[in-house]
C-alpha positions as protocol buffer text, in pm:
chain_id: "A"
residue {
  index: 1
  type: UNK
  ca { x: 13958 y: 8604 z: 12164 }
}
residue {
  index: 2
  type: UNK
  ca { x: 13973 y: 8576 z: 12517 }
}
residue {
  index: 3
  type: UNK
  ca { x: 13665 y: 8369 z: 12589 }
}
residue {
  index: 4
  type: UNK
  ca { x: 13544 y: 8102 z: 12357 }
}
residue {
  index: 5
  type: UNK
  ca { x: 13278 y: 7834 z: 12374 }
}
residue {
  index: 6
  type: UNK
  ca { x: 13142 y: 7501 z: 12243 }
}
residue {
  index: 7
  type: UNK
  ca { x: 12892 y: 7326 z: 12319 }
}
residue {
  index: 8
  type: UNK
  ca { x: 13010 y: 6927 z: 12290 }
}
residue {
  index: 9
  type: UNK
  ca { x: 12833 y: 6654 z: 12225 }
}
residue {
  index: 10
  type: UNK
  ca { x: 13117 y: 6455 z: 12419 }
}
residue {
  index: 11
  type: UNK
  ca { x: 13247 y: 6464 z: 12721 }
}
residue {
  index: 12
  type: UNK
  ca { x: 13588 y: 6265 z: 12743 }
}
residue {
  index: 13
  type: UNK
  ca { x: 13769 y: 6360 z: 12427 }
}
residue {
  index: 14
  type: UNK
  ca { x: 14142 y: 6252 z: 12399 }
}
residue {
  index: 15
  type: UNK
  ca { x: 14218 y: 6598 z: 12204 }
}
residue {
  index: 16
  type: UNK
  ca { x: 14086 y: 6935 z: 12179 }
}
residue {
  index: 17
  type: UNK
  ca { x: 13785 y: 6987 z: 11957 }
}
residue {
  index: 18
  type: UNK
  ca { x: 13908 y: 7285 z: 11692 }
}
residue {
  index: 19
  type: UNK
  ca { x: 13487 y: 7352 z: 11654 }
}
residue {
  index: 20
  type: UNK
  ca { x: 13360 y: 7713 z: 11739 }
}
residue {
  index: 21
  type: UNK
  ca { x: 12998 y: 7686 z: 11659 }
}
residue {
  index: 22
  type: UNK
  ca { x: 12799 y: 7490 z: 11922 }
}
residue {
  index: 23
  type: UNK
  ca { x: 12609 y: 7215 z: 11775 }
}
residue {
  index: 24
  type: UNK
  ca { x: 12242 y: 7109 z: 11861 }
}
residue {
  index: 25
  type: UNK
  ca { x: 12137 y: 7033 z: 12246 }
}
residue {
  index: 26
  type: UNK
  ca { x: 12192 y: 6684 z: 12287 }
}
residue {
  index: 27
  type: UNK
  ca { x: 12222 y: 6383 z: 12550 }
}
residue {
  index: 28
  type: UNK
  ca { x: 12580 y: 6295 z: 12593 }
}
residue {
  index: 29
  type: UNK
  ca { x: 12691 y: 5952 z: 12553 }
}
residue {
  index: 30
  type: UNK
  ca { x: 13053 y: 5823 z: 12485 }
}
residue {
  index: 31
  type: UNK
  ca { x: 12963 y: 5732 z: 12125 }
}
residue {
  index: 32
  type: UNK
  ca { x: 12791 y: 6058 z: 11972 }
}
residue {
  index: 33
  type: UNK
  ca { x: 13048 y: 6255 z: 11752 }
}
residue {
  index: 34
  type: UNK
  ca { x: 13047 y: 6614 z: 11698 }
}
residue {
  index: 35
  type: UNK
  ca { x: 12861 y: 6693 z: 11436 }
}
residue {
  index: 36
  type: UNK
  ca { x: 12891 y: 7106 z: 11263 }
}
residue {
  index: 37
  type: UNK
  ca { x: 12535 y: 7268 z: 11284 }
}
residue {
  index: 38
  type: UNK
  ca { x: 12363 y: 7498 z: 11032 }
}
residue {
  index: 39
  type: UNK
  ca { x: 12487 y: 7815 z: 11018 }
}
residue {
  index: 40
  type: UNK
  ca { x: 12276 y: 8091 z: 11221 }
}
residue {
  index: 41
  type: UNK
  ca { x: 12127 y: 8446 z: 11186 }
}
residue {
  index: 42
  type: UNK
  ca { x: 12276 y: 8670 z: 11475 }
}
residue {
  index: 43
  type: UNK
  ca { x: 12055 y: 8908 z: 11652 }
}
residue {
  index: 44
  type: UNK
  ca { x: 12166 y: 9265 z: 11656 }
}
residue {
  index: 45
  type: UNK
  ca { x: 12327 y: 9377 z: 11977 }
}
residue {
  index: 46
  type: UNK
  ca { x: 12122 y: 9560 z: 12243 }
}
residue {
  index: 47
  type: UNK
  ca { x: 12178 y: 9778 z: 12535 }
}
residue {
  index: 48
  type: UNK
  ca { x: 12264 y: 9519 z: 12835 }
}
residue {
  index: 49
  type: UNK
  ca { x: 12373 y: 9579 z: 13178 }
}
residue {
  index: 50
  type: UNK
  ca { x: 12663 y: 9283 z: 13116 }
}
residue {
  index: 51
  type: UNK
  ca { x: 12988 y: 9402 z: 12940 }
}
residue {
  index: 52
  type: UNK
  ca { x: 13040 y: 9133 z: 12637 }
}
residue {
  index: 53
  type: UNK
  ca { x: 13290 y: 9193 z: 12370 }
}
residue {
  index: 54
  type: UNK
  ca { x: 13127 y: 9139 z: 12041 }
}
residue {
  index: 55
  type: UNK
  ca { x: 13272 y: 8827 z: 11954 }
}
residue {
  index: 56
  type: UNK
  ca { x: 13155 y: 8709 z: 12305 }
}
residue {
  index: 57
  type: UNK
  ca { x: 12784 y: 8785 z: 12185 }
}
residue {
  index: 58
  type: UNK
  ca { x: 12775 y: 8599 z: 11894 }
}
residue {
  index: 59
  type: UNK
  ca { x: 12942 y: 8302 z: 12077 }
}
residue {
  index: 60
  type: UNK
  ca { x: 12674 y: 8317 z: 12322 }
}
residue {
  index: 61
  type: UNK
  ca { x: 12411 y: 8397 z: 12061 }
}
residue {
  index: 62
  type: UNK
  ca { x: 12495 y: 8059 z: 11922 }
}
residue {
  index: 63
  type: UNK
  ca { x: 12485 y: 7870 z: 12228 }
}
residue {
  index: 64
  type: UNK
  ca { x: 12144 y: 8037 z: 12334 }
}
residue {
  index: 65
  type: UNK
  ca { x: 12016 y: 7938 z: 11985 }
}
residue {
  index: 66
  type: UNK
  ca { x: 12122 y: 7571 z: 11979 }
}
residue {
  index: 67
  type: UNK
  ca { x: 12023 y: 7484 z: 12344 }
}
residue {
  index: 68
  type: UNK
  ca { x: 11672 y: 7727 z: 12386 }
}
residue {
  index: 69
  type: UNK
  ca { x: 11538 y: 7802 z: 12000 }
}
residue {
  index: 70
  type: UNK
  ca { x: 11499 y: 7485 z: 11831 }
}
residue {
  index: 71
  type: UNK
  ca { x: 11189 y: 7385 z: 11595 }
}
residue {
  index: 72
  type: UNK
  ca { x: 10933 y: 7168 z: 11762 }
}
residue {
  index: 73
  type: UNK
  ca { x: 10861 y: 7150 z: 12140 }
}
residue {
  index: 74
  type: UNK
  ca { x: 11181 y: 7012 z: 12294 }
}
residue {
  index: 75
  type: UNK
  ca { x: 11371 y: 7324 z: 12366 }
}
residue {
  index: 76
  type: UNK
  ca { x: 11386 y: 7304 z: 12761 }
}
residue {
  index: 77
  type: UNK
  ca { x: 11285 y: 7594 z: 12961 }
}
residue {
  index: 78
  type: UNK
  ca { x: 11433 y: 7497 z: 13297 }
}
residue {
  index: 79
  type: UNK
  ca { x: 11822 y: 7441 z: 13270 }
}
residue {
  index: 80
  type: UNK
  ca { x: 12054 y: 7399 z: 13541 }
}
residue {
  index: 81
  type: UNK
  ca { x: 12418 y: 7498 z: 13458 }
}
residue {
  index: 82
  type: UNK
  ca { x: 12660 y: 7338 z: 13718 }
}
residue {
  index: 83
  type: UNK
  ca { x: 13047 y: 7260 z: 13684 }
}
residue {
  index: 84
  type: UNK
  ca { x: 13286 y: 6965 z: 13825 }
}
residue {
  index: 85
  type: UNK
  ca { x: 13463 y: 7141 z: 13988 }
}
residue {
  index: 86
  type: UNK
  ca { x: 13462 y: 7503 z: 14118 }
}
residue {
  index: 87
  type: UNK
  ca { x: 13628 y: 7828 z: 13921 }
}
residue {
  index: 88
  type: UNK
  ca { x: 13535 y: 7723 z: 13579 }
}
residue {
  index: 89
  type: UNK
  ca { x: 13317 y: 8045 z: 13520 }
}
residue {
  index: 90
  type: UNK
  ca { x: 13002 y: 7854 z: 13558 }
}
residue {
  index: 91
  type: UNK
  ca { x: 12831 y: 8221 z: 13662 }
}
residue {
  index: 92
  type: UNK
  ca { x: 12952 y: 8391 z: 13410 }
}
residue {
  index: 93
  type: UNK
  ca { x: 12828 y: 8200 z: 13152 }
}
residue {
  index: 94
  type: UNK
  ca { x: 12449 y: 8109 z: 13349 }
}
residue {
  index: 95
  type: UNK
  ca { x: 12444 y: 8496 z: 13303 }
}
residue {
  index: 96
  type: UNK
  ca { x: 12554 y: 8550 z: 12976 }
}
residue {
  index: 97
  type: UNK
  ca { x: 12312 y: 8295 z: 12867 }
}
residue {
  index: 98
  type: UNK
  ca { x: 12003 y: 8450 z: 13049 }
}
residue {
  index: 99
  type: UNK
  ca { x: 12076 y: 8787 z: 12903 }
}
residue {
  index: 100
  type: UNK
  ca { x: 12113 y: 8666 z: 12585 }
}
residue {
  index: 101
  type: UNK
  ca { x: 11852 y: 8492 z: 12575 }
}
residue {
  index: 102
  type: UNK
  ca { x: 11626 y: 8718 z: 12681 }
}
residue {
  index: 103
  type: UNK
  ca { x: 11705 y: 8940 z: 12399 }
}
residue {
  index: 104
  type: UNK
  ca { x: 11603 y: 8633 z: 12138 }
}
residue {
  index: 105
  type: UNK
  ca { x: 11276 y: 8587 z: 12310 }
}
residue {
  index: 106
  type: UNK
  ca { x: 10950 y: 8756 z: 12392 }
}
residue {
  index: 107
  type: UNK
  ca { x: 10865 y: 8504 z: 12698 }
}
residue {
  index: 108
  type: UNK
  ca { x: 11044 y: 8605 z: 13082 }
}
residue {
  index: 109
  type: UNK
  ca { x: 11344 y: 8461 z: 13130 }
}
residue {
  index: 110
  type: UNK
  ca { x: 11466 y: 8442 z: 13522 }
}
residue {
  index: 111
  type: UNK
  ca { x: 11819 y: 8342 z: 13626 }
}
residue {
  index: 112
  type: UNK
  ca { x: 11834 y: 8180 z: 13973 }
}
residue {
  index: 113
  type: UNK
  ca { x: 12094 y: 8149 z: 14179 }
}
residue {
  index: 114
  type: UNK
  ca { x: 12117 y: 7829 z: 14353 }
}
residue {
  index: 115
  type: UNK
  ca { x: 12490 y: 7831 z: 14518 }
}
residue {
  index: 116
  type: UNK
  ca { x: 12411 y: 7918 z: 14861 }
}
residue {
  index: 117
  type: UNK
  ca { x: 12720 y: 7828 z: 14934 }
}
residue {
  index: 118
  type: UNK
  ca { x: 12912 y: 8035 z: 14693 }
}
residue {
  index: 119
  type: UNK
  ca { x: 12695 y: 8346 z: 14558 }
}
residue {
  index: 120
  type: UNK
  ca { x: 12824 y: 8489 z: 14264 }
}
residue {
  index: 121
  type: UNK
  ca { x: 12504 y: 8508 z: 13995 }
}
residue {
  index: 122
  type: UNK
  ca { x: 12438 y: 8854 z: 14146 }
}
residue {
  index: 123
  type: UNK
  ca { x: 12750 y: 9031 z: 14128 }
}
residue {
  index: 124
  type: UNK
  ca { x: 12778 y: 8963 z: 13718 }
}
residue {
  index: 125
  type: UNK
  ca { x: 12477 y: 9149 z: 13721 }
}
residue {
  index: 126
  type: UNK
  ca { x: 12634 y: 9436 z: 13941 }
}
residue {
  index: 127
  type: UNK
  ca { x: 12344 y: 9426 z: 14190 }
}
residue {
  index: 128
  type: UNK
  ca { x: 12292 y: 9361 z: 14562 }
}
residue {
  index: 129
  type: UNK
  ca { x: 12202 y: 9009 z: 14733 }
}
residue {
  index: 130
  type: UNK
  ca { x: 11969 y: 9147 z: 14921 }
}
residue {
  index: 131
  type: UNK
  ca { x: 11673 y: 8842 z: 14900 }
}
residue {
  index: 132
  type: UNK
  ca { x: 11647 y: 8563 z: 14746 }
}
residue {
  index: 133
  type: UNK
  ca { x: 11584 y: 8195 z: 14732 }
}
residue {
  index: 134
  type: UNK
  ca { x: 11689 y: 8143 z: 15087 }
}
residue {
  index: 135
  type: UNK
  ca { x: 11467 y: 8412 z: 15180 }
}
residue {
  index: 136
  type: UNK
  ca { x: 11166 y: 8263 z: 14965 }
}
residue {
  index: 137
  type: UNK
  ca { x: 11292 y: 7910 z: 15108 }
}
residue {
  index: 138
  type: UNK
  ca { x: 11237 y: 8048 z: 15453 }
}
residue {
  index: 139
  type: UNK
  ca { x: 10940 y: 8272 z: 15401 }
}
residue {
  index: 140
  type: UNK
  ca { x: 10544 y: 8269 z: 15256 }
}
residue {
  index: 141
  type: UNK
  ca { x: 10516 y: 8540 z: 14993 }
}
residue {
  index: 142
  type: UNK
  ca { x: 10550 y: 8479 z: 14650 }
}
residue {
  index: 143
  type: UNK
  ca { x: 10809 y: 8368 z: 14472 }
}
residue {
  index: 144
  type: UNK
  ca { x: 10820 y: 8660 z: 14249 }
}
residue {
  index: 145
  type: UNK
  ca { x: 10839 y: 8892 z: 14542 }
}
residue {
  index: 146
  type: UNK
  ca { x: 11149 y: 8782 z: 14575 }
}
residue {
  index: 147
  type: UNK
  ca { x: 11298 y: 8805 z: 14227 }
}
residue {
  index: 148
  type: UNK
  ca { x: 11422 y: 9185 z: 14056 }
}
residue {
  index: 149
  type: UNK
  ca { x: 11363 y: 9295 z: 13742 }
}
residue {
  index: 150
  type: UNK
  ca { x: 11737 y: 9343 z: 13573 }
}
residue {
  index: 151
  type: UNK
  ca { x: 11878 y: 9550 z: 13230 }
}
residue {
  index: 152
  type: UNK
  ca { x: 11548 y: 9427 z: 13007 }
}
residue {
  index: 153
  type: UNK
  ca { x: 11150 y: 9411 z: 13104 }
}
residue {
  index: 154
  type: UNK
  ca { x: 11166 y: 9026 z: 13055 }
}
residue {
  index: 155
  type: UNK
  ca { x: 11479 y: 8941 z: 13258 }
}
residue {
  index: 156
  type: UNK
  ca { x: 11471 y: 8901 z: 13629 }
}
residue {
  index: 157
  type: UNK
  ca { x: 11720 y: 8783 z: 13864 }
}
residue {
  index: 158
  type: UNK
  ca { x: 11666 y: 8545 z: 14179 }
}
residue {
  index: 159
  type: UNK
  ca { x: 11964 y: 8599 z: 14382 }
}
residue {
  index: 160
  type: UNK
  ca { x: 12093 y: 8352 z: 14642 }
}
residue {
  index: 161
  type: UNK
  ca { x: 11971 y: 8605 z: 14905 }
}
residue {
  index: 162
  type: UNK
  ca { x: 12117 y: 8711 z: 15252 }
}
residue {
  index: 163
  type: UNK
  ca { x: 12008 y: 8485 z: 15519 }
}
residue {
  index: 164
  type: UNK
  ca { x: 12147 y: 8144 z: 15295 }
}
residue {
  index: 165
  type: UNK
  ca { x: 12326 y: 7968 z: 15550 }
}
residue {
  index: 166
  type: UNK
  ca { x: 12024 y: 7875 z: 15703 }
}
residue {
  index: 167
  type: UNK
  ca { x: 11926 y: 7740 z: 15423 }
}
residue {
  index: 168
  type: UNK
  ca { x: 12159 y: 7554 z: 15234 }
}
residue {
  index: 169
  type: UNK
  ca { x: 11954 y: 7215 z: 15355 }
}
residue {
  index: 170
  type: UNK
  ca { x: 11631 y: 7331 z: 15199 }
}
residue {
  index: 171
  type: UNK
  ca { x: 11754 y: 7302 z: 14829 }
}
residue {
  index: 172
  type: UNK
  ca { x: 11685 y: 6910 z: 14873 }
}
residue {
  index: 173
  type: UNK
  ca { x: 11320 y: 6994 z: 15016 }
}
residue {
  index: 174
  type: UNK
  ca { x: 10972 y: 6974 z: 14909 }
}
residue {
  index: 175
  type: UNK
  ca { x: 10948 y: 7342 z: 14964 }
}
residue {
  index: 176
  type: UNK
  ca { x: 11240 y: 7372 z: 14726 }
}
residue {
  index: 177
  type: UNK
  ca { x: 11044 y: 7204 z: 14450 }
}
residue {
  index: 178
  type: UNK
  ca { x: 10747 y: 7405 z: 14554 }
}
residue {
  index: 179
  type: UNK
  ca { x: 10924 y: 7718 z: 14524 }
}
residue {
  index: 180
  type: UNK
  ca { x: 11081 y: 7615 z: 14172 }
}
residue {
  index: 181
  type: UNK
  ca { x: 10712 y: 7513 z: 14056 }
}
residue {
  index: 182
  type: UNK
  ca { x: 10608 y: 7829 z: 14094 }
}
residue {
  index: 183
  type: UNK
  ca { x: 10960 y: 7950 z: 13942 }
}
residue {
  index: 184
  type: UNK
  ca { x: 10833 y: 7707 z: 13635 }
}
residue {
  index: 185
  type: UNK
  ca { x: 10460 y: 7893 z: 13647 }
}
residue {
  index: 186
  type: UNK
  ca { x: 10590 y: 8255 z: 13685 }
}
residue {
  index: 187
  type: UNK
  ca { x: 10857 y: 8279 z: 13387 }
}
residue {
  index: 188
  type: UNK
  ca { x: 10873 y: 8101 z: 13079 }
}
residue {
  index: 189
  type: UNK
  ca { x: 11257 y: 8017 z: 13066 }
}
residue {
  index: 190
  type: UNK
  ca { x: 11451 y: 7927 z: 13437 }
}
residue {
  index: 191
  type: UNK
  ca { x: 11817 y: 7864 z: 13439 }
}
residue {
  index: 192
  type: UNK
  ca { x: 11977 y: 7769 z: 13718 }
}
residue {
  index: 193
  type: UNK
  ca { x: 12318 y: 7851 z: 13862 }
}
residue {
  index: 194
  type: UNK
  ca { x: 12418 y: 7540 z: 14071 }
}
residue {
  index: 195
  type: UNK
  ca { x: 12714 y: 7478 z: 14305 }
}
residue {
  index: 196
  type: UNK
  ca { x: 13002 y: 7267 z: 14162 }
}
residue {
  index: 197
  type: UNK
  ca { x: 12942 y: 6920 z: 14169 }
}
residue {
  index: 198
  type: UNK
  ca { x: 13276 y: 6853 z: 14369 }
}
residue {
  index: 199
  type: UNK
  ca { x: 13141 y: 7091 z: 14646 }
}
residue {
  index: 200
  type: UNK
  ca { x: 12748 y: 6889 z: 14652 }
}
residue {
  index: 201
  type: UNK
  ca { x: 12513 y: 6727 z: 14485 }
}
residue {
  index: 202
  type: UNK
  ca { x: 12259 y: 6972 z: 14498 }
}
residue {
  index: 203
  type: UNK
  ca { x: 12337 y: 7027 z: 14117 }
}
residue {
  index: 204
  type: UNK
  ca { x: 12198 y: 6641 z: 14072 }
}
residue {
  index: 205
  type: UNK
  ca { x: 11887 y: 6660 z: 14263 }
}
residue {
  index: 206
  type: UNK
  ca { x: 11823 y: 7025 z: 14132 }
}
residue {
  index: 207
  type: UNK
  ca { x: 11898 y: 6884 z: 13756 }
}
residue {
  index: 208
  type: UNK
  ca { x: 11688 y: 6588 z: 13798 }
}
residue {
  index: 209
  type: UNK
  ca { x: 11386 y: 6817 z: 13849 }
}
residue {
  index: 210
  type: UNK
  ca { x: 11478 y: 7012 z: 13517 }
}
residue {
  index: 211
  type: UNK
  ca { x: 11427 y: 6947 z: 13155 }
}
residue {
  index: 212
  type: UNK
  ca { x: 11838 y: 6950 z: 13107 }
}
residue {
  index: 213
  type: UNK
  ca { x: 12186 y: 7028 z: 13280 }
}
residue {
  index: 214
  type: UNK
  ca { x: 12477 y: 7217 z: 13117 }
}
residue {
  index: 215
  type: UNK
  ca { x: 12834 y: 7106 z: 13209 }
}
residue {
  index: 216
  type: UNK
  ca { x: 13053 y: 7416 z: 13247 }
}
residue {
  index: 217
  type: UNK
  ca { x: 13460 y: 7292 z: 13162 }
}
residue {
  index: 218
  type: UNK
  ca { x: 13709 y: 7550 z: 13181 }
}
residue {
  index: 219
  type: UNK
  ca { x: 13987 y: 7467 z: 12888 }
}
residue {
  index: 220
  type: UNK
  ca { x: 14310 y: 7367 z: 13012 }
}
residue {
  index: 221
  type: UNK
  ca { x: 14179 y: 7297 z: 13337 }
}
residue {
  index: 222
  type: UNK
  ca { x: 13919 y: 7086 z: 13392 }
}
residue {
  index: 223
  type: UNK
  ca { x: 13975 y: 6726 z: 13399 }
}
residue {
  index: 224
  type: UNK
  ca { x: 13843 y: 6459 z: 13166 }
}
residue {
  index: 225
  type: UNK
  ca { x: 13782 y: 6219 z: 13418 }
}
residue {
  index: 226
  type: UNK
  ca { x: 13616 y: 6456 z: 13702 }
}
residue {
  index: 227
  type: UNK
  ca { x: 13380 y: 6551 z: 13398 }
}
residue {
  index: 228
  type: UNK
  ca { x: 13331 y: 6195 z: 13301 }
}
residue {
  index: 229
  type: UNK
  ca { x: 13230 y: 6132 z: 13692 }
}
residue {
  index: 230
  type: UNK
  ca { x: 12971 y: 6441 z: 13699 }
}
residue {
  index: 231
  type: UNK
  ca { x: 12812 y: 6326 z: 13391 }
}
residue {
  index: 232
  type: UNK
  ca { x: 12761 y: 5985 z: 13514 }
}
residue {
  index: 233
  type: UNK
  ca { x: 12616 y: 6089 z: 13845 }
}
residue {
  index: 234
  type: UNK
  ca { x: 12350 y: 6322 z: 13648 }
}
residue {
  index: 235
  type: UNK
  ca { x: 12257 y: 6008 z: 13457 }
}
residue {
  index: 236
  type: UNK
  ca { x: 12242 y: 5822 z: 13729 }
}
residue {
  index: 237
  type: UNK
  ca { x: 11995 y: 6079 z: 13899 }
}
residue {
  index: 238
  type: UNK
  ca { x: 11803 y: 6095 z: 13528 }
}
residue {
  index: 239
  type: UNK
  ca { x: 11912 y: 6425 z: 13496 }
}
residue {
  index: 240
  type: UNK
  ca { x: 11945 y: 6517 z: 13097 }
}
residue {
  index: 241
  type: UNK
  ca { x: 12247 y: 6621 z: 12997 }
}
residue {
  index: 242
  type: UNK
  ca { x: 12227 y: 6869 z: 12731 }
}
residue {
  index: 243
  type: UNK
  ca { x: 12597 y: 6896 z: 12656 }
}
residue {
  index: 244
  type: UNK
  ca { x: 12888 y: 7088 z: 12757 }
}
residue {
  index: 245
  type: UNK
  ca { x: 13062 y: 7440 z: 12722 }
}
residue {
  index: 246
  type: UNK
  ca { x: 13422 y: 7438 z: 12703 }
}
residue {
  index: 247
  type: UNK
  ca { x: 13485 y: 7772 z: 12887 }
}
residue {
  index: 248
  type: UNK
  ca { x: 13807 y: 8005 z: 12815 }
}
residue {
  index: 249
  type: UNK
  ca { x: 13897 y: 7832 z: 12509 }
}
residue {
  index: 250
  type: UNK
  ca { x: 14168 y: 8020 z: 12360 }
}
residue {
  index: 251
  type: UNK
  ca { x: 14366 y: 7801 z: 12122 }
}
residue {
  index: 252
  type: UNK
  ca { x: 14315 y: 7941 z: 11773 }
}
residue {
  index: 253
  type: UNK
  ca { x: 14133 y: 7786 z: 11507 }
}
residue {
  index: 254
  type: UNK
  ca { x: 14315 y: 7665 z: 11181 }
}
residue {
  index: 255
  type: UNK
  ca { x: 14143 y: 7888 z: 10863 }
}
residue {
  index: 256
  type: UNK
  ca { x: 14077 y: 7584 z: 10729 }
}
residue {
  index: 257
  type: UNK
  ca { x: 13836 y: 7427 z: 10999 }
}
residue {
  index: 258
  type: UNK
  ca { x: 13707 y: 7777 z: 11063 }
}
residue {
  index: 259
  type: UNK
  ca { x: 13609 y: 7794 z: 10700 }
}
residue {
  index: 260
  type: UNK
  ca { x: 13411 y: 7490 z: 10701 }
}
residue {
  index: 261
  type: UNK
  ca { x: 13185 y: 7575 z: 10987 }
}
């Protein structure tokens, strides 16, 4: 498997976790062990616009279902997914997630580009950047007049959109948490691609303002400590930390451990 992922309930780990299921959305803390969660029914696949190898699907399937579809009211709908450091696939998986996603649920599900600085979120859906939040920064209509409807009738994208240099300051604004109000009023699920936290800290002020932040760590790559650092400046900032996904895992996983989970 080329792509693997985990969600951790612990960031700073001495050795690699051999876990492949992701365990229940959590706050981090130094202390909290990984725990195996129950086992879980996998939807069957669907047309999507985003190529995903089977074993990718059910990966994300998990991760979608421990984070968003959890008994009681505190599944978050807004989540920001942000990195320590850039090239850790933090896109790839914000997407992944949103399309999944919306195939699990009946609610809207919009996926929001917020890395003015570095688009990507739009080109893993193979579509144009041709408006977006800078433009609904920077203009009055609607926030959904800004937003396009994507593979599935309840998935919409918010690119970055064309004019952002302009405005890359706004994130921080009150018209930024205007415009994500109405983000919050519009759809029923929001998840946020953010810039890497070694790049800005708009990741931190966007999180704070969200029910929970997703730390994207690329295996073999990022480093304990730089995570460590990013998860102590979302606390700081009151931002809740859901957990982690180790990205690009491809160690294999003893049959024994694998048969236990």
């Amino acid at each position: 498997m080329s792509r693997n992922f985990e969600l951790l309930q612990r960031i700073g780990r001495e050795q690699a976790l051999y876990a492949n299921e992701p365990v229940a959305a959590a706050e981090l803390s130094p202390e909290t062990e990984l725990v195996p969660g129950q086992p879980v029914a996998f939807a069957e696949p669907q047309p999507s616009s985003l190529v995903m190898a089977d074993a990718e699907v059910e990966e994300i399937t998990k991760l979608v279902q421990r984070l968003f579809i959890v008994p009681g009211n505190d599944s978050p709908r807004s989540v920001v997914f942000t990195a320590p450091e850039r090239g850790t696939g933090c896109s790839w998986v914000c997407a992944r997630v949103a399309e999944i996603l919306a195939r699990q649920v009946a609610g809207s599900v919009c996926a929001v580009d917020a890395n003015l600085r570095n688009p990507g979120l739009h080109a893993q859906f193979g579509v144009s950047n041709e408006q977006g939040l800078a433009d609904a920064l920077t203009k009055a209509e609607s926030v959904r007049s800004f937003t396009r409807n994507l593979s599935r009738s309840n998935l919409w994208l918010l690119s970055s959109g064309s004019s952002s240099e302009g405005a890359q300051n706004l994130l921080t604004s009150d018209r930024m948490r205007l415009r994500f109000s109405e983000l919050r009023a519009e759809f029923d699920y929001v998840l946020v691609d953010a810039a890497s936290m070694s790049e800005t800290n708009d990741a931190v002020l966007l999180g704070s303002g969200c029910e929970g932040v997703v730390l994207v760590l690329k295996a073999n790559s990022s480093r304990r400590e730089s995570a460590k650092t990013a998860m102590h400046d979302l606390e700081t900032a009151k931002a809740r930390v859901l957990g982690a996904v180790l990205n690009q895992r491809t160690f294999p996983i003893p049959d024994s451990i694998y048969k236990k989970l």
